[in-house]
N, C-alpha and C positions, 0 to 999 in steps of 0.2 A: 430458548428459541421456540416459537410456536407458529407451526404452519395448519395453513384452514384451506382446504381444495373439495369442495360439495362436488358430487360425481351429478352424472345427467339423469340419471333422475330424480334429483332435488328439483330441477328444473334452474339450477343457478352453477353455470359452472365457472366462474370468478375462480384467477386467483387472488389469493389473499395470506400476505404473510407478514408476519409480527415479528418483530426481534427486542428487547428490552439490552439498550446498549448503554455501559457506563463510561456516559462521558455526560456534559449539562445539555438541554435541548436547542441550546442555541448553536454549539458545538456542531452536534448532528444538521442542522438544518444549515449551516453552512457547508457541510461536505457534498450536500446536494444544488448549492447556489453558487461556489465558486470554482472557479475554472481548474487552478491548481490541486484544489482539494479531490475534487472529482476525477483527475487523471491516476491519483494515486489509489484508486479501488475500482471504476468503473470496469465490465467486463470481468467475464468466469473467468477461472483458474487457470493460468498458465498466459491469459489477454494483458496486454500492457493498453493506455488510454493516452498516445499521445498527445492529439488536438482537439481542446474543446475550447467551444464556444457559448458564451451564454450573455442575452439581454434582456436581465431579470427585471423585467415588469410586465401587466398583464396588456398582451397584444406582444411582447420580447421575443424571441425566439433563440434555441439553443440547436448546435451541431455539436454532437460528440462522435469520438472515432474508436475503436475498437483496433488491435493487433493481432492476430492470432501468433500461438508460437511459428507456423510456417511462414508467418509476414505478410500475411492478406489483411486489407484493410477493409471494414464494417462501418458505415456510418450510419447515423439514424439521426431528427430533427425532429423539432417541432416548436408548438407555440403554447405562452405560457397562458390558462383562464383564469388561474385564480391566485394568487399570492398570500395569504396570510401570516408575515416573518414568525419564526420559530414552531408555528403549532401549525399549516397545511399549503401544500402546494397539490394545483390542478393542472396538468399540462394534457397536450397531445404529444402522441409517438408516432411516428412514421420512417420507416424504412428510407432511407435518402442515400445518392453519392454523395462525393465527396465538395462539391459545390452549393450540396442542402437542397436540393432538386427531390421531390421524392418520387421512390422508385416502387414497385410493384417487388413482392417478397421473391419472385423469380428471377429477379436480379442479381439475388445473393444463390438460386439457385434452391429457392426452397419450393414444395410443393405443399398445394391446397389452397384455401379461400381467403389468404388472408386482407384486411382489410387495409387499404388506404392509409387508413388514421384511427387512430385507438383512444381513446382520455384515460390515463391515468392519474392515482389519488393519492398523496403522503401525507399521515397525520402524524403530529411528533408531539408527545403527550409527556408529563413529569408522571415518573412511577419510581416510586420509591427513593425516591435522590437519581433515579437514572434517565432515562431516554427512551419510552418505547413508543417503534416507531412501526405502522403500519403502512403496504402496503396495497391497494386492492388495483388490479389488472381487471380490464372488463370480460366478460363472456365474449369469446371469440370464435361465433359459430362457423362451421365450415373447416376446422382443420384436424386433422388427426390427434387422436390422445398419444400419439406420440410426440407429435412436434410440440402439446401443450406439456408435458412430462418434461421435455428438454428448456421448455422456456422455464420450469420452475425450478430445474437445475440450474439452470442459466446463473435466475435472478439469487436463487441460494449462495452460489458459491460466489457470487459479488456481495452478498451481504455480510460474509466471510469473512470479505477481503476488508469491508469497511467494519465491522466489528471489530474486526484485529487492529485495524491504524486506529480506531478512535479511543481503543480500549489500554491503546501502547503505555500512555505516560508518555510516550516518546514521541515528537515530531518526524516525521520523514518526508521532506520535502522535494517532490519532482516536476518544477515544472513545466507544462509545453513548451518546446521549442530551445530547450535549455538543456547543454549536455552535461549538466550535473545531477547529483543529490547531496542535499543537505541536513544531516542529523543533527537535531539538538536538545537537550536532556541534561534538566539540572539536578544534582544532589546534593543533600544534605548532606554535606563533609565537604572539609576545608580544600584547598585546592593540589598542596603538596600531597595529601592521600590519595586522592581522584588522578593525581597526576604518575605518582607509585605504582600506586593496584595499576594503571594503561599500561605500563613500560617493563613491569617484573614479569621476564620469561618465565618464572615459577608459576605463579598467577593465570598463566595465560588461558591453560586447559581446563581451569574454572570456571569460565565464563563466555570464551569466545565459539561463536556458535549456539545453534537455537539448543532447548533443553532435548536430553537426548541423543546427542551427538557427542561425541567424543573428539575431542582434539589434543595431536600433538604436534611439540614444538620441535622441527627438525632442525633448526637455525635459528637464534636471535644477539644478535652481534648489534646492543644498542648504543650506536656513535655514528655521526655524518659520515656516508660511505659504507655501514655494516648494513647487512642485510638479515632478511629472516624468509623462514619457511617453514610452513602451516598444515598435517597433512589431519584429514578429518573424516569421519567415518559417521555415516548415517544411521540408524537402530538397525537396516539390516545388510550394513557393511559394506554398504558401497562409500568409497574412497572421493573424496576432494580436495583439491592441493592449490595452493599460494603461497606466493612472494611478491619481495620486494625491497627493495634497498631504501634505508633513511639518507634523505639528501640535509637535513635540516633537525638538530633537536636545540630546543630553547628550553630547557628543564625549568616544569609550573606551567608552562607559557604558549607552547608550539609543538607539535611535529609535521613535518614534511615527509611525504615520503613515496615511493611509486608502489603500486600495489595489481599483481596481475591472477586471474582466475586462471593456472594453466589446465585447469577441466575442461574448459571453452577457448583454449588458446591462446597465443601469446600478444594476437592482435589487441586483447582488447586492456591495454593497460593505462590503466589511471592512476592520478595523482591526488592526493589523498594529503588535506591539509586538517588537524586537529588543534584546537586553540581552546585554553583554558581560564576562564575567569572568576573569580570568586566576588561576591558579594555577600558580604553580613555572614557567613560565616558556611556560606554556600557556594557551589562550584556548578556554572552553567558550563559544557563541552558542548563545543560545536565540530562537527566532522565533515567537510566538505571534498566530496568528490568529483573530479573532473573528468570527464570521459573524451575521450577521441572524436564524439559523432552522438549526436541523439541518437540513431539506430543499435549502437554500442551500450548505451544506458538501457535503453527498452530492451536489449535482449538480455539483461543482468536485470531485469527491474523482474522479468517474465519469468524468470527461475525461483519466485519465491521470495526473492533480496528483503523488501519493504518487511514480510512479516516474521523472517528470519534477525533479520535486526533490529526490532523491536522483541524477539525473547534475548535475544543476546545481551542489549543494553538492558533487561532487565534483571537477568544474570550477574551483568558489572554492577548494578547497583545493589544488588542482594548482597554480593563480597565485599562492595566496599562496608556493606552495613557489620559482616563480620572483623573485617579486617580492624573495623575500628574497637570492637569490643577484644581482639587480640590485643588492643595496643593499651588497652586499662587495665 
């Protein structure tokens, strides 16, 4: 990562920040054109990105929304100048409610000069086999080097967020208005192994959970009607726990099963469908969770979730990679 912030007396105080992300640049330049893409990283650490809107061509206009973890909603708008597919986008930014109306930055209760409307720049360039993507913010005279220090956090810890999804291997799909998420993630190994390594209580504290994290397995009773329970511990020992009962095992094929955070309560329990396919000698898993309530998803999406299970499934698939050289 390489960030560029020239102070005031360069006479240019732009920001400008760079990231070289590994994924193709067509990849990258859809996470900033589609809708679904964009709610899974839009917004700093701890923001979920319910509703966006976007009508990509030049004159189009986009509304995105922001969540804070206290549940205040952020919207911002604008309109597209310039289009270039995979190598640059020109838009406007502006402060807006929730109708795309723009509003003055005192709206959201900030102080200073800010402007109206801003043009922002995305260049998405091939570097090395990867993606770097630049963006430049204009000089935004009138506001304190504080509130510009916070917007370059802002934009950091959202480039984070999209660094990590694009960087997964792993799809994590959440889209507006939709109270699920959908994981899917194929490996190389057949499907009765992929299907093994998910279901062996031994196995479990191997993988499940980002790296780092320690898990164990206080219950896994695997039959329709058994249940399990997950208790996990963070590097510095703070404690998380889960359950849920299997309604459904189709061995190779399926699980069903309820799945609840009781860290965050017992309201927020979903159902959790895993289905497994093989092709040519490969195993695509699909993981679909259902929630109670968009609001239920975004306050799970807001803790982390998206890049916590993208190391976890990367975890599963590092063991399957051993378990199969256990088996030669």
């Amino acid at each position: 990562m390489a960030i560029r912030k020239e102070g005031p007396l360069s006479g240019d105080r732009k920001i400008v920040i760079s990231r070289t992300i590994d994924a193709p640049r067509d990849v990258v330049f859809r996470a900033w054109t589609e809708p679904d893409r964009v709610s899974r990283w839009w917004g700093p650490k701890g923001f979920t990105s319910p509703i966006n809107k976007i009508d990509l061509r030049v004159g189009g206009k986009y509304l995105t929304s922001m969540r804070s973890p206290d549940g205040h909603m952020f919207w911002s708008t604008g309109v597209y100048k310039e289009i270039v597919p995979n190598e640059r986008l020109v838009l406007t930014d502006s402060f807006a409610d929730e109708k795309g109306n723009i509003v003055p930055a005192s709206y959201y209760g900030m102080t200073g000069e800010f402007p109206l409307e801003s043009t922002i720049v995305i260049t998405f360039e091939e570097h090395e086999g990867k993606t770097r993507m630049t963006m430049t913010y204009p000089d935004i005279k009138g506001i304190a080097d504080e509130h510009r220090k916070n917007m370059m956090q802002g934009w950091n810890e959202q480039f984070d967020k999209l660094e990590a999804d694009l960087s997964c291997g792993t799809d994590v799909k959440a889209e507006p208005g939709k109270p699920e998420i959908v994981i899917t993630r194929t490996f190389d190994a057949p499907r009765d192994v992929v299907f093994r390594t998910f279901m062996d209580p031994k196995l479990i504290p191997e993988w499940w959970g980002p790296r780092g994290y320690t898990t164990m397995v206080d219950r896994m009773d695997v039959k329709p009607g058994g249940s399990f329970r997950y208790v996990q511990k963070d590097p510095k020992g703070k404690e998380f726990v889960f359950n849920g009962k299997y309604a459904e095992i189709v061995p190779e094929k399926r699980v069903v099963s309820t799945f609840i955070y009781e860290t965050m309560g017992h309201g927020h329990e979903v159902t959790e469908t895993v289905t497994f396919e093989e092709v040519g000698g490969r195993t695509t898993m699909v993981d679909r969770s259902l929630f109670g309530s968009v609001e239920a998803r975004d306050e799970l999406l807001s803790t982390g979730m998206s890049e916590g299970a993208c190391d976890s499934i990367n975890r599963f698939s590092d063991l399957i990679g051993s378990v199969r050289k256990r088996q030669k």
